[in-house]
N, C-alpha and C positions, 0 to 999 in steps of 0.2 A: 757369347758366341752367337753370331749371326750366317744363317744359310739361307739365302737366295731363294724363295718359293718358287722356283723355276718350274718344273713339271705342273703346278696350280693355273701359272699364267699361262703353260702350252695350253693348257686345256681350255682355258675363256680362251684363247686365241684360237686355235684350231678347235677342239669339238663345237664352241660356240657360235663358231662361224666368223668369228669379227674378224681374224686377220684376211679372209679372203675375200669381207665387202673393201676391205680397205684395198685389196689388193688389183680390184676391179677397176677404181679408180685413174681416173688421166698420173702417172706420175709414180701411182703404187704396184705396179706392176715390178719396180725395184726390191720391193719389199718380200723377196722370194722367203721362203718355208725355209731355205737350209741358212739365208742371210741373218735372219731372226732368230733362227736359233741359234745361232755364233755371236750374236751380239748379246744375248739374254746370258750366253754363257763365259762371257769374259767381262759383261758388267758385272756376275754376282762374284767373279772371282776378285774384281778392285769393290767391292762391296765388302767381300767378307776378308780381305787378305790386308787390306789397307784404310778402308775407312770404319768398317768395327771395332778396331782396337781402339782407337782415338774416341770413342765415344765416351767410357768411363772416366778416363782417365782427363778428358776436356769438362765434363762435370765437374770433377774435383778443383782443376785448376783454373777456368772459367779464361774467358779475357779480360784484357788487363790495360787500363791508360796510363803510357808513366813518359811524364814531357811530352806531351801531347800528341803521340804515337800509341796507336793502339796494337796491343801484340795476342795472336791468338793463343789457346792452347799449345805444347807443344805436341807434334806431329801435323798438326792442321797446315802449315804449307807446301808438307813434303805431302800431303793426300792431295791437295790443291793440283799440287805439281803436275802429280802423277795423273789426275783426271784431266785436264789437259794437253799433258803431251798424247795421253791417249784420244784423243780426240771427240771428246765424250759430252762438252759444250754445246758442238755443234750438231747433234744428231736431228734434231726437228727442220733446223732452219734453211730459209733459201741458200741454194747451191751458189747462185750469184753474187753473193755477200761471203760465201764460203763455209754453206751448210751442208748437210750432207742429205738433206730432204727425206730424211726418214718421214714416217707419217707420226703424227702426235698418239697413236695409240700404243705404238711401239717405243717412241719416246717417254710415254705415263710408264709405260712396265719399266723401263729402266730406271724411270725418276723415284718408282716405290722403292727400287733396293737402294737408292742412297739416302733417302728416307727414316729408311727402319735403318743402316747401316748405322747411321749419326746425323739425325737430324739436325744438331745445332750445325752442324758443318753443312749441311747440305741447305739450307737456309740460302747461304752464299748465292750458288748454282739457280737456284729458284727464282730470285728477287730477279737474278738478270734476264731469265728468259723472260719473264715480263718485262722487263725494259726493252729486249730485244724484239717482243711484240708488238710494244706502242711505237717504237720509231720506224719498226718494216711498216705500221700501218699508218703511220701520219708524218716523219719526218720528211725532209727536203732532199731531194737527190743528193745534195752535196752532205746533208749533215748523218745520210745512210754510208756514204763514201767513207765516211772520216768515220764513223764510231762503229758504226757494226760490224767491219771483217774482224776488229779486235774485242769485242763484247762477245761475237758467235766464238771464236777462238776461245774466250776465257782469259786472254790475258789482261784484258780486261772488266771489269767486274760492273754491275749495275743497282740501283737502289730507286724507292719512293718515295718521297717526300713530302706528304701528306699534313702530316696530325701537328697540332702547335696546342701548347697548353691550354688555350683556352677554346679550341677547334677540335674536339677531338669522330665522335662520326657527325656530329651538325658542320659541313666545310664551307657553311656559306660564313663562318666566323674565321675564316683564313686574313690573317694580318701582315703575310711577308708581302713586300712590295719589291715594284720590277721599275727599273727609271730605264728610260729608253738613252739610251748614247751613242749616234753611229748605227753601226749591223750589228750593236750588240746588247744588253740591257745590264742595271745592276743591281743587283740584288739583296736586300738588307733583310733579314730577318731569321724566329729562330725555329727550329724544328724536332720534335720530340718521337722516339720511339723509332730511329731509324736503323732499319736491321742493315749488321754489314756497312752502317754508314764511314766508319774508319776501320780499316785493316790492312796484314803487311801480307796477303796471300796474293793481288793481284798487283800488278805492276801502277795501272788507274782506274781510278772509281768516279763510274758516273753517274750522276745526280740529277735524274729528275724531277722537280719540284714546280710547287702548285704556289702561285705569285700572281699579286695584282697589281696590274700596272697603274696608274698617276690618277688616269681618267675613268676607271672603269667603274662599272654599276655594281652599285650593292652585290649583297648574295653569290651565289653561286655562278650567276651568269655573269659574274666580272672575273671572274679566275683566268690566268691564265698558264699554261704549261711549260716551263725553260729547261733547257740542256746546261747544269753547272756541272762542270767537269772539277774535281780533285786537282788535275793539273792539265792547263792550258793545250793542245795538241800543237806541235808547230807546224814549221811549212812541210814538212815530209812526212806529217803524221806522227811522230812521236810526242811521247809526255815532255813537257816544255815547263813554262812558269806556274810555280802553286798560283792560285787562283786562295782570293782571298775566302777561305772557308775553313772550317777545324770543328774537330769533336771537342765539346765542351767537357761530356763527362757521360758516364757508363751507367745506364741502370743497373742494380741490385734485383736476381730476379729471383723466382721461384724456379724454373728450370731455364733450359737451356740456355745454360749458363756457359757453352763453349761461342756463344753467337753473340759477338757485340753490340747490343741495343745502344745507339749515341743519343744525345744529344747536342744537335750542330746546331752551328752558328754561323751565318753567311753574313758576310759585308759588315765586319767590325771596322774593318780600316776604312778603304777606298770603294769598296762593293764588290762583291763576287759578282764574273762576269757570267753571265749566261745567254745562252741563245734561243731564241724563240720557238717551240715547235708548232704549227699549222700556224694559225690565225689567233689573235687576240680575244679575250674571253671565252674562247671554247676548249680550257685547259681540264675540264672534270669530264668533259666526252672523251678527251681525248685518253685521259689515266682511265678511264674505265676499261679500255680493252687492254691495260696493265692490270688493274682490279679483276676483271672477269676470269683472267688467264691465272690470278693468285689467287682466286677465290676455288676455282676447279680444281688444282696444284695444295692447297691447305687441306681440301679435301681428301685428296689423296694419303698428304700426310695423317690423317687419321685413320685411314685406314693401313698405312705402314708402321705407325707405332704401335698400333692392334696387331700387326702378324710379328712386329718384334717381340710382344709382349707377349703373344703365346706360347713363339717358341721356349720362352724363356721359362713359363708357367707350366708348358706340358715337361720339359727338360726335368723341372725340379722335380715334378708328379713322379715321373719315372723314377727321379733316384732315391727320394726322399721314403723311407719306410717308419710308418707308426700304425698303430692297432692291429687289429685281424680283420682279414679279409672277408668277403663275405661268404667263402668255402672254410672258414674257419681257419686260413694259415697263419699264423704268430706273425705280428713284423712287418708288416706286408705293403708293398707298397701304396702311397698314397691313393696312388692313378686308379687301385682297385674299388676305391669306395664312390656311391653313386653321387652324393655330392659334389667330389671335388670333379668326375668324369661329367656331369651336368655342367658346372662351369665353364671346362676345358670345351666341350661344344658347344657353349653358348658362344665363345670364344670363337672358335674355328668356322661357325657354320655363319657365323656375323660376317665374318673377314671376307668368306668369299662368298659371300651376296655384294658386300661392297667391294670387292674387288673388280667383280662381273659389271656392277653399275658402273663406275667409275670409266673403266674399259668403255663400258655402251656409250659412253657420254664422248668419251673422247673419238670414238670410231663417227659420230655424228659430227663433230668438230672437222672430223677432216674430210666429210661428203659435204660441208658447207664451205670446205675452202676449195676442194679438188674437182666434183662432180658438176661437168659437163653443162649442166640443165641449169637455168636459174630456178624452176618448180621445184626440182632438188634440193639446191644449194636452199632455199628459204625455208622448205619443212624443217631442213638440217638444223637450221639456224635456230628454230623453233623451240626444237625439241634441247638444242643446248641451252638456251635462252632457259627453257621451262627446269631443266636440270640441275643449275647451275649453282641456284639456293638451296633443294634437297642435298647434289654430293657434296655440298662445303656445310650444313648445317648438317645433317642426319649424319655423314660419316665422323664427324668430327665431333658429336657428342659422343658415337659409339666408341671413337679413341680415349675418352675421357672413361668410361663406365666399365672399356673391357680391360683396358691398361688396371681400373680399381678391380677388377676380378681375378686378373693376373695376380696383383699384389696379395688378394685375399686369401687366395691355392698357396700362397708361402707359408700363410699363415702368420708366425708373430715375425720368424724372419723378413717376412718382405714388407716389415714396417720399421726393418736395419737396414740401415742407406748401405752398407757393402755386398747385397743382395743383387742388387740393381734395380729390381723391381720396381723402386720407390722414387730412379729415375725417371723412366718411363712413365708414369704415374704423373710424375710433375711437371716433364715436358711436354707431354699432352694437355697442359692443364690452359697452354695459351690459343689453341686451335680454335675452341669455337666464340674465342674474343677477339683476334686478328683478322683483318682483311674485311670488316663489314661484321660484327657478334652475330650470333644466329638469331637471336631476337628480329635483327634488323634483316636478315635471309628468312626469315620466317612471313614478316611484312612483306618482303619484297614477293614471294610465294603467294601470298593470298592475294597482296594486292595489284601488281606488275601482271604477272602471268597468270589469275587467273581472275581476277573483277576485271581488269582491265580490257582484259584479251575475251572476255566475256566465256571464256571455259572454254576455249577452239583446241588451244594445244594441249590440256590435261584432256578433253574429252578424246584428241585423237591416242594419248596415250593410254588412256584406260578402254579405250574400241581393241587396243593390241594387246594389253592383260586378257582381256576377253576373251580375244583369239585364239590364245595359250589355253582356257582352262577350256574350250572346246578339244585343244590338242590331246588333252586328258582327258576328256571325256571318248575318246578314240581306245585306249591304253585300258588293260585292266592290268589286276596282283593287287595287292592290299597296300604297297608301297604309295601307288599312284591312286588308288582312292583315296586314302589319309591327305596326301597331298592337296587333289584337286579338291577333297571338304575343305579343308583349310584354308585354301587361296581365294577358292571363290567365295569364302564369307568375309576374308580383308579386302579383295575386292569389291564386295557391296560395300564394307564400312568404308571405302573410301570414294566410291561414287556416292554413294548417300551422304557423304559429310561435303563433296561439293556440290552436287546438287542445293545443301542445306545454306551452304555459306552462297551461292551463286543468288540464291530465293531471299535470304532474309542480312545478308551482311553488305548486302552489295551499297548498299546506304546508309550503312551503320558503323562508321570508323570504330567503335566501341566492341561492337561484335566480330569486326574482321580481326582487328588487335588480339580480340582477347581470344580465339578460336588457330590464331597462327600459327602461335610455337604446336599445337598441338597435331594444328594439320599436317605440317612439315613433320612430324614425326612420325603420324600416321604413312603419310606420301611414301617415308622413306623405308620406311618398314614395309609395305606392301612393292615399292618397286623391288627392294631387296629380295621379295618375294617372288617377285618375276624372273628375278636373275635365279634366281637355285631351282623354279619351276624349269625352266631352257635347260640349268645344269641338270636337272632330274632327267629329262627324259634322254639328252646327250649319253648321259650316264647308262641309264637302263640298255638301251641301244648293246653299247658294247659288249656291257653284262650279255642281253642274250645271244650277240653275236659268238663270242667267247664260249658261252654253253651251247652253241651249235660246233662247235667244234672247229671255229678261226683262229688260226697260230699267229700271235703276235702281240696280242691284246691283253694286256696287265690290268687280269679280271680282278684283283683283289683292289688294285685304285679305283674302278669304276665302280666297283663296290663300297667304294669307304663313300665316295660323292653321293652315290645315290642314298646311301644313309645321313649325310650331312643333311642333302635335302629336306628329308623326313623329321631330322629333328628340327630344323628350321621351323618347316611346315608343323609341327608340333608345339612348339615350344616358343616360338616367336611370332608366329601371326597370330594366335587368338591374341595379343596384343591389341592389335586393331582394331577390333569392335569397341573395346572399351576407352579408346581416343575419340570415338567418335559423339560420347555424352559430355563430356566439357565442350566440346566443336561447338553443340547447337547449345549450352547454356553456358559458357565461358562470359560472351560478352553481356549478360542482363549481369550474373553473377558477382564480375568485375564492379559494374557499376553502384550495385548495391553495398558494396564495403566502403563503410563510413573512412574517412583518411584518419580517424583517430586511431581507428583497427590494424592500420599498418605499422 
């Protein structure tokens, strides 16, 4: 059983302020208070009413290639269906292709409940909004005419086409080739691990794939980008002749198993025809703002299959009774004992820090596409740019560790696949290897955005932690001092770890490697931290409001947050300090172990 965190998201949206920077905005001024809450409340109902049930029951029976047709789960195209005629594709996207221009922050809140709903289903939906990215950002007027009113619809579906056996994250070893014919190219080669690459939910599946043409230069900068369509569009826009392409065969996976992983085959016969998108060799710029948009979206899913896996873990807590409580009652429920209640908030108070960031991330997304000002739009850009590797690395290990704590709170049942538990568990298990491993968003963290950038954008985001625990230093009660100890000592561990890498790594590929994975977890732990410090004092607000005797104010929820807070600030940031001694000796460390010791 899945319900919609709906009142969690009003709260980052309205007490945190995000929905009404967004609302500020050229375009968000649509995005009224009662619009948003009528959308947030008819997604969780096709969330929990229609694409929940298919979750279990698409685990069991997985998809399926039989004659060279791939068939999904059943229920998955009657949920298909239904997200579609609801018009629920097209929520981010331009109006003039036939979006319905919500802002992307409101569109992340809706994307978590299809998320946690059934991720292997929702997979589908995701892939294409990144297709539907790369070509509003680089296709051809004509080639936005002809595929996007039907991609932003959903009736048609989209994909990437990346990874080749022997290409897997090194893409400068990409070996499909593009032969030029006409206005149009062909396409020969083979491509592994494409999610969604066959199925019978959309009417056509579009394929964008990474090809080099006859003449092009080694490496990466001979790539280039094509539109191969499943089937041909004719003169009116419709699905016309197959185009020579097919699923060869289906991975066997670990989890979600309701989402067809292909292995395709282009240009066995005559060549799959494909169309060029931008310019020749500039096909890996151009998927990257598909990658960045799947990278921020994988994120998210780890934080959706984290509030799936709660509910499901606090659900049992409640029903399940063994031992005696700690008032001495026989029998007693689980949820009473301090261990399994430690969990359950390591859980909850995880979820909505990364829910908070995720939200933050996305509400910058849309002042870099919306806001007025180019000074704007480039901070904006910035700080997503700087984001991008923490919510797709840091949340998506969290999916991995809290989905294992969910499982733990079962106990021996949730190591019995009829639990569910032990779904959740394993479909989180592909998040922080998809879209870029977090090894390689860890690199990209140290190295990208902050050697590169020489510290400009982490330092202006760690100048705005600072800001916060000044906020606290305003505030007393005992709530808000635990807190502001807390934060401001993973604050320092995290400006003194880049401080440390900015001084002595910046030269030392060995010491930035080896200090990555760990700063990115520091990063993401201490931004998390920033998010439940805004919810802390959001929260307190109320609380006192409410005890000054304001009618209206559901003091007991403000009171539950400002306690999440606190155990966050308790229990998850002294974290921090101690990330930060592998930081500054990771990379001598590293180098010191003999290869026989591996």
């Amino acid at each position: 059983m899945y319900t919609a965190p709906i009142a969690d998201m009003r709260f980052v949206l309205n007490d945190l302020g995000m929905l009404g920077q967004v609302q500020a905005l050229p375009g968000g001024e649509d995005a009224s208070s009662d619009l948003v809450d009528a959308v947030l409340e008819e997604a969780g109902k096709l969330a929990r009413d229609v694409l929940a049930p298919t979750n279990w029951d698409g685990d069991r029976e997985g998809a399926k290639l039989e004659n060279g047709v791939v068939r999904t789960p059943k229920g998955f195209r009657d949920a298909y269906k239904a997200y579609v005629e609801g018009g629920w594709n097209a929520v981010p996207f331009q109006p003039e292709h036939g979006g319905q221009g919500l802002p992307w922050t409101v569109a992340s809140a809706v994307q978590e409940m299809w998320q946690s709903a059934n991720m292997a289903w929702a997979l589908c939906p995701l892939l294409n909004q990144g297709a539907v990215e790369a070509l509003q950002a680089h296709g051809s007027p004509e080639q936005q005419s002809v595929y996007l009113p039907k991609m932003i619809s959903g009736e048609w579906s989209g994909t990437m086409n990346l990874t080749e056996p022997q290409a897997g994250s090194d893409l400068s070893q990409v070996k499909t080739r593009a032969a030029r014919e006409g206005d149009h190219y062909r396409i020969r080669g083979q491509k592994i691990y494409i999610t969604y690459g066959e199925h019978d939910m959309a009417e056509n599946i579009v394929h964008l794939v990474l090809a080099r043409c006859e003449d092009a230069p080694a490496g990466v900068k001979g790539i280039s980008l094509f539109i191969v369509p499943k089937f041909l569009p004719d003169e009116t826009g419709a699905p016309g002749a197959r185009n020579d392409l097919r699923c060869v065969s289906l991975e066997h996976k670990l989890g979600i198993n309701g989402s067809p992983t292909c292995v395709m085959a282009y240009g066995d016969d005559e060549g799959a025809i494909g169309y060029l998108v931008g310019e020749e060799n500039r096909g890996l710029e151009y998927m990257f703002t598909m990658m960045n948009n799947a990278r921020l979206n994988v994120g998210l899913q780890g934080l959706a299959i984290s509030e799936r896996a709660y509910q499901q873990a606090r659900s049992y807590a409640l029903d399940r009774r063994q031992g005696r409580g700690p008032d001495g009652t026989p029998n007693a429920p689980i949820v009473s004992h301090a261990d399994v209640r430690r969990m359950l908030m390591t859980m909850r108070s995880t979820v909505e820090a990364m829910r908070a960031l995720v939200l933050d991330a996305m509400v910058m997304l849309d002042v870099a596409h919306r806001h007025p000002e180019e000074g704007y739009r480039a901070f904006a850009k910035r700080r997503v740019d700087l984001l991008t590797p923490v919510v797709k690395g840091w949340c998506t290990d969290m999916g991995v560790e809290l989905s294992s704590i969910g499982l733990q709170v079962h106990g021996g049942m949730g190591f019995i696949e009829e639990t569910g538990a032990a779904q959740h568990y394993r479909d989180s298990r592909i998040l922080p290897i998809y879209e870029g491993t977090n090894g390689i968003q860890a690199n990209d963290l140290v190295g990208r955005k902050l050697i590169r950038d020489g510290g400009e954008g982490v330092s202006e985001y760690v100048d705005e932690l600072h800001a916060l625990i000044n906020q606290l230093n305003e505030r007393g009660g005992d709530d808000m001092a635990v807190i502001r100890r807390q934060f401001a000592n993973a604050v320092d561990a995290l400006d003194n770890a880049t401080g440390y890498i900015l001084d002595h790594a910046a030269d030392d590929p060995d010491k930035a490697h080896g200090a990555a994975a760990y700063y990115l977890r520091l990063f993401g732990i201490v931004a998390g931290g920033g998010m439940m410090v805004r919810a802390a004092i959001a929260a307190e607000d109320k609380v006192l409001r409410a005890d000054d005797g304001e009618t209206g104010i559901d003091r007991d929820f403000y009171a539950a947050k400002l306690a999440t807070a606190r155990f966050y600030a308790e229990n998850v940031l002294p974290q921090a300090a101690g990330l930060s001694v592998p930081i500054m000796q990771g990379g001598a460390t590293l180098r010191a172990i003999p290869d026989e010791a591996l």
